[in-house]
N, C-alpha and C positions, 0 to 999 in steps of 0.2 A: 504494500500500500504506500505509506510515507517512509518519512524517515524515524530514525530514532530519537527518540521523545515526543512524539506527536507533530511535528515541525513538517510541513508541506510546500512541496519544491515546485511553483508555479510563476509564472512571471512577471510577479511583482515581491519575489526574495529579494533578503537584503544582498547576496550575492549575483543576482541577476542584472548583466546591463542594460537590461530594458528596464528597472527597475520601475513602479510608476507608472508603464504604458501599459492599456493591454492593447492585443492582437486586437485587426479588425475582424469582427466577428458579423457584417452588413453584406449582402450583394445584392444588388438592384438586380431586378428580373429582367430578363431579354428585352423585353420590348422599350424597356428604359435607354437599356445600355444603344441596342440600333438611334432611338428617337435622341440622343445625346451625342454620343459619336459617330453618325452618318451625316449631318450638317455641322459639324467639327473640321471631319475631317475634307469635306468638298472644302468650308471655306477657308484651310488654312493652306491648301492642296494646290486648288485653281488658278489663285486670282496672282499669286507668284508666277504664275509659267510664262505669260505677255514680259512683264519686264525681264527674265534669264533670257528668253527666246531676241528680243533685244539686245541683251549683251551681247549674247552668244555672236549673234549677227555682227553686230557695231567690231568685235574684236576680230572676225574675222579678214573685214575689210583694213583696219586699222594695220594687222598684219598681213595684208596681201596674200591670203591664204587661196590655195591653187586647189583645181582634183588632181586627187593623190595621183601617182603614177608608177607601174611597178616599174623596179631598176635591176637588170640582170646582169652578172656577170661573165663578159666575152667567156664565148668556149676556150677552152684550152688549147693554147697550139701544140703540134708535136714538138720536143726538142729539140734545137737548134743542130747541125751536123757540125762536127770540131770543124775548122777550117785548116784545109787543107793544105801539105808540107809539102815544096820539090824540091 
């Protein structure tokens, strides 16, 4: 059960850092948490993307930014033949 002498180890012992607090012991029912965090998260989501999509742009031009281009490396040639001794 406890401990020895009747002294019970929950989270508000004096050796507990949570001393004080307790756990939260609440959760809002589904249809809370959607009606709370689905207009949270549009408006903290959307209304940023116009001004990045701006930078985005502005820095581009600012650095004269190209389409990529792939860059390959010459084949290899054969090796050279020693030049030749008369």
């Amino acid at each position: 059960m406890g401990r020895a002498g009747g002294e019970r180890q929950d989270c508000c012992s004096r050796r507990s850092p949570n001393r004080g607090r307790r756990p939260v012991q609440y959760n809002a029912p589904f249809w809370v948490q959607l009606l709370v965090t689905g207009p949270f998260m549009l408006l903290t989501c959307i209304p940023p993307l116009r001004p990045l999509k701006g930078w985005l742009v502005a820095s581009q031009f600012f650095y004269k930014a190209e389409e990529g281009k792939s860059v390959r490396k010459p084949a290899a040639s054969p090796p050279a033949a020693p030049p030749a001794t008369i």
